[in-house]
C-alpha positions as CSV (number, residue, x, y, z in Angstrom):
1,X,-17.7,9.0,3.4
2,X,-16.3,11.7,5.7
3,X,-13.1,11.5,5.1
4,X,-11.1,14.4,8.0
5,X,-8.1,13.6,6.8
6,X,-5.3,14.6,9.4
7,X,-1.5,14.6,7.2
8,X,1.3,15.0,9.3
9,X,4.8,15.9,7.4
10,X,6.9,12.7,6.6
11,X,9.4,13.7,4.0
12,X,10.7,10.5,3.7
13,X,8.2,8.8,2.2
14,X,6.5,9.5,-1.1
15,X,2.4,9.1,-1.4
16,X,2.0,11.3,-4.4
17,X,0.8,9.8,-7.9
18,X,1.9,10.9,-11.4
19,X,0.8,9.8,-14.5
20,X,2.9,6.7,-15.7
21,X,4.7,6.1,-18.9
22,X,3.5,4.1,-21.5
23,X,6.6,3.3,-23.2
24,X,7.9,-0.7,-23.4
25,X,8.3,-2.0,-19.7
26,X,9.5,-5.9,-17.7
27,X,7.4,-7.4,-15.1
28,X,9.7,-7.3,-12.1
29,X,8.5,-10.8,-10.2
30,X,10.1,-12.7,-7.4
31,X,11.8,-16.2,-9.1
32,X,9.5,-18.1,-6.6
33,X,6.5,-16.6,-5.4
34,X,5.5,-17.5,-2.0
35,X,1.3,-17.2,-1.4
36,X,1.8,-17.5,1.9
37,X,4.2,-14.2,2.5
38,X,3.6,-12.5,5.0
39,X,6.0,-8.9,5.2
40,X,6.6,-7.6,8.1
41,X,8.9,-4.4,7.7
42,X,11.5,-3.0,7.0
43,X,13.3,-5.2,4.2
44,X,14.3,-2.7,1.9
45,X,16.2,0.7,1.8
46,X,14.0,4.0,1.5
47,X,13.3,5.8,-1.6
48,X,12.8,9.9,-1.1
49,X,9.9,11.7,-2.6
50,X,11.9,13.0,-5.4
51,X,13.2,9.2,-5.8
52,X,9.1,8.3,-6.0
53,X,7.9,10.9,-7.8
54,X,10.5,10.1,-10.7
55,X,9.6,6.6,-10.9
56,X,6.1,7.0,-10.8
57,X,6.7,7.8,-14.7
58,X,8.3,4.5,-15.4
59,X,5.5,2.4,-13.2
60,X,2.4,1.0,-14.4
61,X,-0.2,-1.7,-14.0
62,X,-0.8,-4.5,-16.1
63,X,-4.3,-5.7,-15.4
64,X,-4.0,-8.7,-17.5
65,X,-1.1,-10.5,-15.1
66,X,-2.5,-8.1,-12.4
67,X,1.2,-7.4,-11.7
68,X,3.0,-4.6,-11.5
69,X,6.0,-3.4,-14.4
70,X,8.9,-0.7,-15.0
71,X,10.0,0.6,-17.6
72,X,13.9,-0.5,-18.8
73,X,14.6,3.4,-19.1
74,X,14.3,4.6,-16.0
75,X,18.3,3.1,-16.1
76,X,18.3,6.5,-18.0
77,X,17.5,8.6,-14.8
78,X,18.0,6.6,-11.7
79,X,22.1,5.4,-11.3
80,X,22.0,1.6,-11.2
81,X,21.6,1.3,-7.3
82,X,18.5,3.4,-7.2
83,X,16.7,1.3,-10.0
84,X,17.6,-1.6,-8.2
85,X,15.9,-0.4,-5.1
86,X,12.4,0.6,-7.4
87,X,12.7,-2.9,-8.9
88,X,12.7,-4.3,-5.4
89,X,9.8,-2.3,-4.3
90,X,7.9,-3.2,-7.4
91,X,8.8,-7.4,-6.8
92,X,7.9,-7.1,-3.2
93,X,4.7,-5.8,-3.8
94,X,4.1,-7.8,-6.9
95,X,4.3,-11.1,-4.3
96,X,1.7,-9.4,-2.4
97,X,-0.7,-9.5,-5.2
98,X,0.3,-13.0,-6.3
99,X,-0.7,-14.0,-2.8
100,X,-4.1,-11.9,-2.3
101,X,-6.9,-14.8,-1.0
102,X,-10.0,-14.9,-3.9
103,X,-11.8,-17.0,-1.4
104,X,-14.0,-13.4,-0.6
105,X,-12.0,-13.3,2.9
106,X,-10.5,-10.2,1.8
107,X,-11.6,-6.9,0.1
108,X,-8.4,-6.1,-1.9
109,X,-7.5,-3.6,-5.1
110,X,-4.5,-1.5,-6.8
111,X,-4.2,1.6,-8.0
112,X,-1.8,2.5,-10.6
113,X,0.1,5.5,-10.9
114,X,-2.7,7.0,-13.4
115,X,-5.0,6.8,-10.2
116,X,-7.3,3.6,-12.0
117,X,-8.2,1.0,-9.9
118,X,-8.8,-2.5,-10.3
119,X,-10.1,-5.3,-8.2
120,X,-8.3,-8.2,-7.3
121,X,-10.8,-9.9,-5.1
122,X,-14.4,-11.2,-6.3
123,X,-16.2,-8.7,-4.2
124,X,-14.8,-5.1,-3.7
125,X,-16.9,-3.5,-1.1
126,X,-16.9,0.1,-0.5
127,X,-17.7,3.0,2.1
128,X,-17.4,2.8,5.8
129,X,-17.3,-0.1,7.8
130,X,-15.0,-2.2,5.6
131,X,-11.7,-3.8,6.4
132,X,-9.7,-3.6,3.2
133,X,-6.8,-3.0,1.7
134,X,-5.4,-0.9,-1.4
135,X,-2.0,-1.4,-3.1
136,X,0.0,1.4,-4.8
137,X,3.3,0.0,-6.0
138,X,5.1,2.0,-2.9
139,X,2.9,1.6,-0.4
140,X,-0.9,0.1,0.6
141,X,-4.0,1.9,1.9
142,X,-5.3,0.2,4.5
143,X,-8.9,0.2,6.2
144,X,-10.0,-1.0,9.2
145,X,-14.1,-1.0,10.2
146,X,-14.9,-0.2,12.9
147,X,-15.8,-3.0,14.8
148,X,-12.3,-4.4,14.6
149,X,-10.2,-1.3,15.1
150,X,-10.1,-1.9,19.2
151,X,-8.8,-5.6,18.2
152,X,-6.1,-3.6,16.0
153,X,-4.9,-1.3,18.3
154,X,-4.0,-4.3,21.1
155,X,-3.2,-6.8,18.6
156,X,-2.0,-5.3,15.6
157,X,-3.4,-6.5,12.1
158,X,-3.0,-8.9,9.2
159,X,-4.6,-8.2,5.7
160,X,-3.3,-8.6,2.3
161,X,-0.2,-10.4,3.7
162,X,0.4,-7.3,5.4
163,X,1.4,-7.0,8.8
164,X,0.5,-4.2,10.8
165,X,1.8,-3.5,13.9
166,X,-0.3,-2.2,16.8
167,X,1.9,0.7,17.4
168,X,1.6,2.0,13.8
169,X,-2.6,1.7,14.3
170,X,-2.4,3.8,17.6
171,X,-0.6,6.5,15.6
172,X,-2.6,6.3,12.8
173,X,-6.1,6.5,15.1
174,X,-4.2,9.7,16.6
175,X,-3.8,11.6,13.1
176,X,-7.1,10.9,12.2
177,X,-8.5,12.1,14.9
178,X,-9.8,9.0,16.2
179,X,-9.7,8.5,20.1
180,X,-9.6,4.7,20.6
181,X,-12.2,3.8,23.6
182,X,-14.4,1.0,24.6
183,X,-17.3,2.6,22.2
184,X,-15.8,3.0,19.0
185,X,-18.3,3.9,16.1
186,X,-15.9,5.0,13.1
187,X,-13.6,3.0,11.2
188,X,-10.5,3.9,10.1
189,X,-8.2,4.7,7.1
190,X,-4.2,5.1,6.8
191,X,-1.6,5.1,4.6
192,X,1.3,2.8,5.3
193,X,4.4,1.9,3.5
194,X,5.0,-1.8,4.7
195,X,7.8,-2.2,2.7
196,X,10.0,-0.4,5.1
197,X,7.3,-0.1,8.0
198,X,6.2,3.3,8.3
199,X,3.0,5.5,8.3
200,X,2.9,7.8,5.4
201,X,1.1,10.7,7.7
202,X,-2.2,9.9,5.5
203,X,-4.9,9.0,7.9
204,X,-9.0,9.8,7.8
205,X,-12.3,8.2,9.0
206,X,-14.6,6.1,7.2
């Protein structure tokens, strides 16, 4: 995969991965989970980098309720309001995960904060051309093949329970160096933070 990865500076938002504690944690889940959610950002406050880069140590993956957990002592870093924003992070996108289709319509994983992934669909298909969808517990990676990025970039795009909006695709295309025409031969990858609806800077071709 040829990956010419454009990164434009976005200090707000945190795409970096750290290796995650492996002290006692709680599932953080919604009381009702919804399979039908569909998010369409914002709905929550912004974490910094710093902010991500902390909790990453208190994150991790449980593949056996394919949900995501924290650890009770990042209350010993974070001031009460800040944990409560990483808990609502982590719920949100544990939602998502609860909802991902396992009719094979989707190509959808997670990667935890050790960098392992695991599959959540029956089929995981990889290198370019692929419409897909990653989740981190702060943001998703998002591909888009290229036989439907033209679609994308008029309509915007649904995958995952993610909403994408149009305008976030164009600027994506544009930091990966992709110029959207009739003929497009390359897909697409981006990184985007849907829980607060913006583009990470992250952006490549397939």
């Amino acid at each position: 995969m040829n990956k010419n990865t454009v990164k434009l500076v976005t200090p707000i938002i945190a795409t970096s991965l750290a290796f995650a504690s492996v002290a006692p944690a709680i599932v953080v889940n919604a009381d009702e989970i919804n399979n039908n959610t569909e998010v369409s950002a914002p709905s929550v406050g912004m974490l910094t980098d710093a902010d991500t880069l902390a909790a990453n140590n208190y994150i991790s993956f449980d593949i056996n309720t394919k949900q995501f957990v924290v650890d009770s002592a990042i209350a010993n870093i974070f001031p009460a309001e800040k944990v409560a924003l990483v808990e609502e992070y982590v719920k949100q996108t544990n939602i998502q995960l609860a909802g991902i289709k396992q009719d094979g319509s989707e190509v959808a994983s997670v990667v935890d904060t050790d960098g392992d992934e695991t599959v959540l669909t029956p089929v995981l298909l990889r290198g370019a051309g692929v419409n897909s969808i990653t989740f981190h517990w702060n943001y998703a990676r998002i591909k888009i093949k290229a036989s439907s990025v033209s679609d994308a970039v008029a309509l915007g795009f649904i995958i995952g329970g993610i909403k994408i909006e149009a305008d976030i695709i164009k600027i994506a295309c544009g930091a990966a160096g992709l110029k959207v025409s009739k003929y497009i031969t390359r897909g697409i990858w981006f990184d985007y933070n849907y829980l607060v609806g913006v583009f990470t800077g992250n952006a490549g071709l397939q």
